[in-house]
C-alpha positions in Angstrom: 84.0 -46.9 1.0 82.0 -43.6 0.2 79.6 -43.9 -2.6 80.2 -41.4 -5.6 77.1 -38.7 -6.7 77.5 -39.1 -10.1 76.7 -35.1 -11.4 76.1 -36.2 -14.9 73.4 -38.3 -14.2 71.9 -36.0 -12.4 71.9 -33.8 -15.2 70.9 -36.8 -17.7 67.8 -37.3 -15.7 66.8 -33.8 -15.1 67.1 -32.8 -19.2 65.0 -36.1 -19.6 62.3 -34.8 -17.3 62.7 -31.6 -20.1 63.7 -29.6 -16.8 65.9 -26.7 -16.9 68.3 -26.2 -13.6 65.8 -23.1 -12.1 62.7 -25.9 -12.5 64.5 -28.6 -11.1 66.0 -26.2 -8.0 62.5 -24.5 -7.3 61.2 -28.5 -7.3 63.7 -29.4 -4.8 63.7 -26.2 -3.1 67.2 -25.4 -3.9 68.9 -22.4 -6.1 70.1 -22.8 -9.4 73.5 -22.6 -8.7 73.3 -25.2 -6.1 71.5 -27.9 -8.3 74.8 -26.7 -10.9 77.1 -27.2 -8.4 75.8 -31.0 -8.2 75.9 -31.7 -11.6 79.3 -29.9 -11.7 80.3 -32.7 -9.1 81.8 -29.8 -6.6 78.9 -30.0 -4.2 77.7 -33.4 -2.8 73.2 -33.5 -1.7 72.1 -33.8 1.5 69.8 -37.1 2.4 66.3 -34.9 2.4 67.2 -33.8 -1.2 68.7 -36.8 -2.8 65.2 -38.2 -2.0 63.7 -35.1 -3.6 65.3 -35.6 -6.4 64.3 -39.0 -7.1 60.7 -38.0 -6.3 61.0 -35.8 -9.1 62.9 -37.2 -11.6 61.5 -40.8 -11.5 64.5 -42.3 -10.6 65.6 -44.0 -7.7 68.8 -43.7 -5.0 71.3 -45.6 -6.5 70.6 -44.0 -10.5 73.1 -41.6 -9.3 75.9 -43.4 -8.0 76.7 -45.3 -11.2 78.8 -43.6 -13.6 77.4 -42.7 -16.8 79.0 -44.3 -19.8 77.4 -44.0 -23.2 76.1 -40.4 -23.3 74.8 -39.7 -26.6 76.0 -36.9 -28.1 73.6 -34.8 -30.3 76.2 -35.2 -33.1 75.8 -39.0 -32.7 71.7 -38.7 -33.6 70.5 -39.1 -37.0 68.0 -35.9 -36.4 66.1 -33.7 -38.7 66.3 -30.1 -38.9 69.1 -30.2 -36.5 70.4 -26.2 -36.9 66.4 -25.0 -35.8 66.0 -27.4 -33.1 65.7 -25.9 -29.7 68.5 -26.8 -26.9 66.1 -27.8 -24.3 64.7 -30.3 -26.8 67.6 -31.6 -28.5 69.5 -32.2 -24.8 66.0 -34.3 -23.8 66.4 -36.3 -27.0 69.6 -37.3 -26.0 69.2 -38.1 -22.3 66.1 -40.3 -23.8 68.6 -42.0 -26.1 71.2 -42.5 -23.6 69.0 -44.2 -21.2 67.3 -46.2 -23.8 70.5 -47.5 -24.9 71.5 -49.0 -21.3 67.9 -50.4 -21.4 68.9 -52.4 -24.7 72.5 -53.2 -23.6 70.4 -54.9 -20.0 67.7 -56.8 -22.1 70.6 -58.1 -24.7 72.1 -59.6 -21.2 69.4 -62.2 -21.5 67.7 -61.8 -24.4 69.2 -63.3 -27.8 68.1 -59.7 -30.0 68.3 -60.7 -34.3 71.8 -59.4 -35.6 72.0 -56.1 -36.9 71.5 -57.0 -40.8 71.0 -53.3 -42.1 73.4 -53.0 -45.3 76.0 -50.4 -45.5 76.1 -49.0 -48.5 77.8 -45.2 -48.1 80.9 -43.7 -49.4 83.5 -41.4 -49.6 81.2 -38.8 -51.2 80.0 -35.6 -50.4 76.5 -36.4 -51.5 74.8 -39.1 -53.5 73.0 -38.9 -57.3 69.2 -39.7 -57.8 70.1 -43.2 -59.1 72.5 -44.0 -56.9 69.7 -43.3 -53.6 67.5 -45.2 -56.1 69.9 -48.0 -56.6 71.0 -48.2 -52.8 67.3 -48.5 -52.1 66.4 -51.7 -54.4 69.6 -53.0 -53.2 68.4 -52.8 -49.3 64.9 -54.4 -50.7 67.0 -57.4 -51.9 69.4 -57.6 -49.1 66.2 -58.5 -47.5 64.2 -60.6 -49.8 61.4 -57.8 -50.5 61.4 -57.6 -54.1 60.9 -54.6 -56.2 57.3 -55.4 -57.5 55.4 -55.7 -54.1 54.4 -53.2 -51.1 56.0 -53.8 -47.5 53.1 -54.9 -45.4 54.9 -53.8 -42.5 58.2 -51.6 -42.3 58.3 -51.6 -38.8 58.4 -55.7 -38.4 60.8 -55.5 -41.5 63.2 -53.4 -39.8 63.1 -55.2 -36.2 63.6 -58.1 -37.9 67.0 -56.4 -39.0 68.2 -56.1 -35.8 66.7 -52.6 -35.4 65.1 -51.8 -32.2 62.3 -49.1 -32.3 60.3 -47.2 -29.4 57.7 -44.7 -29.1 58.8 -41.2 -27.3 55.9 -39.8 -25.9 55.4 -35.9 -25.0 58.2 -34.9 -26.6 57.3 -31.5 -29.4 55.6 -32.6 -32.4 58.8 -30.8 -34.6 60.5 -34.2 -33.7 59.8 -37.1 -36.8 62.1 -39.4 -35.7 65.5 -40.1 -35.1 67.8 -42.3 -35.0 71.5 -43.5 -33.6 73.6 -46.4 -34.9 76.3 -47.0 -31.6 76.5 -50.8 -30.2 72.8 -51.7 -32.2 70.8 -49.5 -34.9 67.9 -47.6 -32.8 64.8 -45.8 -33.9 63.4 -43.6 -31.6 59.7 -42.5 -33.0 56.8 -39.5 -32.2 53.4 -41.2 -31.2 52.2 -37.6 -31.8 52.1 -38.6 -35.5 48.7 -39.7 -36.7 49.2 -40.1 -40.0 50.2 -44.4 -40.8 51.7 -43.0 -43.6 53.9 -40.2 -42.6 55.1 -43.0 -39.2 56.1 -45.6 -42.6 57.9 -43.0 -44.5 59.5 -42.3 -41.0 60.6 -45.4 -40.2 62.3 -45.6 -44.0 63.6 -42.3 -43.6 65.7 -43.4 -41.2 66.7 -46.5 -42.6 67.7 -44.0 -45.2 70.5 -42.5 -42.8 71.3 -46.1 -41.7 72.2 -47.5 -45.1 73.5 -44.1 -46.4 75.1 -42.2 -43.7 76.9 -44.6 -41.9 79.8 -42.5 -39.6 78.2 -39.3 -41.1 76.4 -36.4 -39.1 73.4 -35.7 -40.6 70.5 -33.3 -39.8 71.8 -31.0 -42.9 70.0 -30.1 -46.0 71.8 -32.3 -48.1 71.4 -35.6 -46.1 68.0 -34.9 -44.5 67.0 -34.6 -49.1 69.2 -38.2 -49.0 66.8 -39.7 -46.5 63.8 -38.6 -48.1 64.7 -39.6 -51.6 65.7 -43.1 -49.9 62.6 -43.2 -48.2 60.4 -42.6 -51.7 62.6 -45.1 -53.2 62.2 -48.0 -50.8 58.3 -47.4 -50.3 57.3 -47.7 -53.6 60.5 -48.6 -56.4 60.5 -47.1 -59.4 60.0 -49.6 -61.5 56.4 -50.4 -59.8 55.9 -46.6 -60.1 56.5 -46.3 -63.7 54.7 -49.1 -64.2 51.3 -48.3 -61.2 51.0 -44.3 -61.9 48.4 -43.4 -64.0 49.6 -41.6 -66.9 46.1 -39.8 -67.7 46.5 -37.7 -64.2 45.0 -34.4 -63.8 45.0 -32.4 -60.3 41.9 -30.6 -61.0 40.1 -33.3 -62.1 37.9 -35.6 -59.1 38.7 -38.8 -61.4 42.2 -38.8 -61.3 42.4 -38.6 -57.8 40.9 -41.8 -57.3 43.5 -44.3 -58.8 45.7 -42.4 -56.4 44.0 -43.1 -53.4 43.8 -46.8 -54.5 48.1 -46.4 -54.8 48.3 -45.0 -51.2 46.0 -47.6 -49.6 48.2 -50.6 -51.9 51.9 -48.7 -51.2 51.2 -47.4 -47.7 52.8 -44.2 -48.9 51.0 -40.8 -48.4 49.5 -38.9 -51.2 51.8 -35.8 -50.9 54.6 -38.0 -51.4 53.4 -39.9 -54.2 52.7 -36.8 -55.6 56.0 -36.2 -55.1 57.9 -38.9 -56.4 55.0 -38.0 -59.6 57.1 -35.2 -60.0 60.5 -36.1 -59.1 60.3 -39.3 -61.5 59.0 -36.4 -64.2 55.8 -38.3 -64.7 53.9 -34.8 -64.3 54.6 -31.7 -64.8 55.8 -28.7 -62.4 52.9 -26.9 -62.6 50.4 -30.2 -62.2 52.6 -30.6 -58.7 52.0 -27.3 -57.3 48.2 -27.9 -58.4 47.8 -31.1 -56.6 49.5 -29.6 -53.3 47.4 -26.9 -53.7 44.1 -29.2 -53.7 45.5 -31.1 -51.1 46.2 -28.2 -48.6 42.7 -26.8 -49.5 40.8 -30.2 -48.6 42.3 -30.4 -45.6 45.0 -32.7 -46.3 48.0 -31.2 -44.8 48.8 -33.3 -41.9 45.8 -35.9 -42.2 44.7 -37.2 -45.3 41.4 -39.4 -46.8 41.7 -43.1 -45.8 44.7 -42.3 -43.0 41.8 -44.1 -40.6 41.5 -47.2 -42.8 45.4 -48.0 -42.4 46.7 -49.6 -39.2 49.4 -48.0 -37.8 52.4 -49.6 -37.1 53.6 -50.5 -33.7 57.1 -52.0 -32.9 56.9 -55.4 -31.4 60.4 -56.5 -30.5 61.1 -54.7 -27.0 57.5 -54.9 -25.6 57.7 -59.1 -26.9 61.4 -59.2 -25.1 60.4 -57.8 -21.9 57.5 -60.1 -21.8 59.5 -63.1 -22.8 62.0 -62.3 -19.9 59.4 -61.9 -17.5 58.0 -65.5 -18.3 61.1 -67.2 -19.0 63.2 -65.6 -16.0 61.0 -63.8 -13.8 62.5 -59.9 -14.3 59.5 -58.8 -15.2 58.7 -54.9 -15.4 59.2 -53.6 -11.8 62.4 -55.6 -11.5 63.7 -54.2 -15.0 62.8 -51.1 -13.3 65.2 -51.5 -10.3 68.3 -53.0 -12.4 67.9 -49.7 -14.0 67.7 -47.5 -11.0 64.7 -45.9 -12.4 60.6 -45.7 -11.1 58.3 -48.0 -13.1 57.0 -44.9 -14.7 60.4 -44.3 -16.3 60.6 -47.3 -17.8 56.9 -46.8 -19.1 58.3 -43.3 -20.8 60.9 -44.5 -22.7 59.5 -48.0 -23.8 56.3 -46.7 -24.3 54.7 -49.5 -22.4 52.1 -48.9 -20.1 53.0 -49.9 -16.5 51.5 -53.7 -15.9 47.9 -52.6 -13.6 47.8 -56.1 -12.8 51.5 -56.1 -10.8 51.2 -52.4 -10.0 49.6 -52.9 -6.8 51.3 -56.3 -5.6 54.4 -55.0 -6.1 54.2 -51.8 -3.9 57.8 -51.8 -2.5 59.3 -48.2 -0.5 60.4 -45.6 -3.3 64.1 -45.7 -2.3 64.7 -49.5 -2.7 68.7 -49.1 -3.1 
């Protein structure tokens, strides 16, 4: 029986390496057209390139003789600012989905993951009114026994516990937030290029947004993307507690007000340009006091990082870096052989989990790069 070169997963593993087909070709010492021609699955490698490819694409032999059956389609990801995002990057964001995916569907072979429990409350509409994002927002808080009167210590564990499972892309652009894709289990994919706690929080419930909201719907459109964030607002810090926390007294260019403020962002975990925001939105100041306090905030430095940011722990997901380690102790698979069930080099796996490779294994487990 002759083994099939899957072209497509060629190509999934070269846009995850953010390779175009010149880069790749030059890396292999092969044209452009030829390395199209693979992908294209009308020309078949020799032996002395197939192992250059898996030298540089981090995968190994038998990657690309499996077919490739859950392709994520950019249509498919909840993803912001979808009409300016560039090709190159919004085809890499999809190969990492894609293989992140098949990572999930192997650990849900043996581990038990929590049920997906995230409420679905869209319609029929075209869009959705202030108080009914506000509404669907309270209503996810109950679904899940948060109240409306206290902060979430922790959206991330709140979410896993949910069913959701959320990783870290590293060195991907920093004009990626996060994003999201809701297929056989709800996924978060996150930026750990954010340093902000804050801006990672209203992240993470940004896309909760587009789970509970959009549900069958492609986003990534003005409309949906002001959905999400109004969702977002809504679910950090309900109105109710807003009304009842902001201080009425607040003046943008006055050093007092700003402190009850701070005291809100460090209680809420919500950054000061969005509480400034929902200020506004909940018409609690006034248009002109908004653009005032933006304006102080820009001018202080405040843009990206704000005061406090450092005394906030940022959130890490715990739910696939606890499930590999549970399968490694329970079962023996532990990072290197997760590695090989996935055809892909340890340093993969590292990529799109996030996870650093294990230094303690790395050297006892030295096997020949082309194991199958």
């Amino acid at each position: 029986m002759i083994n099939k070169f899957y072209g497509e997963k060629l190509r999934l593993a070269r846009l995850l390496n953010g390779m175009t087909l010149k880069e790749l070709g030059d890396a292999v010492t092969a044209s452009r057209q030829f390395i199209h021609q693979l992908e294209g699955d009308t020309r078949q490698p020799p032996d002395d390139m197939l192992y250059a490819l898996c030298e540089t694409l981090l995968v190994q032999k038998g990657f690309f003789y499996e077919p490739l059956d859950n392709d994520v389609k950019f249509e498919q990801c909840h993803f912001r600012k979808r009409k300016t995002t560039p090709v190159g990057l919004a085809n890499r964001v999809c190969s990492y989905s894609s293989i992140f995916e098949v990572l999930v569907e192997f650990l849900s072979g043996y581990i038990e993951f929590p049920e997906p429990d995230v409420p679905d409350l869209s319609n029929d509409a075209d869009s959705y009114s202030n108080i009914e994002i506000e509404v669907a927002a309270e209503n996810c808080r109950t679904h899940w026994g948060l109240g409306l009167d206290n902060p979430i210590d922790n959206i991330t564990n709140v979410l896993e516990q949910a069913g959701v499972v959320i990783t870290t892309f590293s060195g991907v652009s920093d004009k990626v937030d996060a994003l999201s894709l809701s297929r056989k289990r709800p996924i978060i994919i996150r930026n750990d290029a954010k340093e902000s706690p804050c801006r990672l929080r209203f992240d993470l419930a940004h896309e909760c947004g587009h789970f509970v909201l959009h549900n069958g719907i492609e986003t990534g459109d003005n409309v949906t993307e002001s959905e999400a964030d109004r969702f977002a607002s809504a679910f950090i810090f309900p109105r109710s507690a807003f009304l009842d926390e902001f201080p009425r007294n607040f003046s943008p260019n006055r050093e007092a007000s700003w402190k009850p403020l701070y005291k809100l962002k460090m209680r809420w975990g919500m950054s000061l340009r969005a509480i400034i925001y929902r200020a506004h939105f909940l018409k609690l100041i006034s248009s002109q006091d908004y653009r005032a306090a933006n304006v102080r905030l820009s001018k202080t430095g405040q843009t990206k990082v704000e005061r406090y940011d450092d005394q906030i722990d940022m959130e890490q997901p715990e739910l696939l870096k606890s499930s590999i380690e549970l399968l490694n102790e329970e079962l023996g698979i532990n990072f290197f052989k997760i590695s090989d069930s996935l055809h892909i080099e340890p340093a993969m796996l590292s990529t799109i989990t996030g996870i650093p490779i294990p230094a303690s294994e790395s050297e006892s487990n030295i096997e020949p790069l082309f194991r199958r």
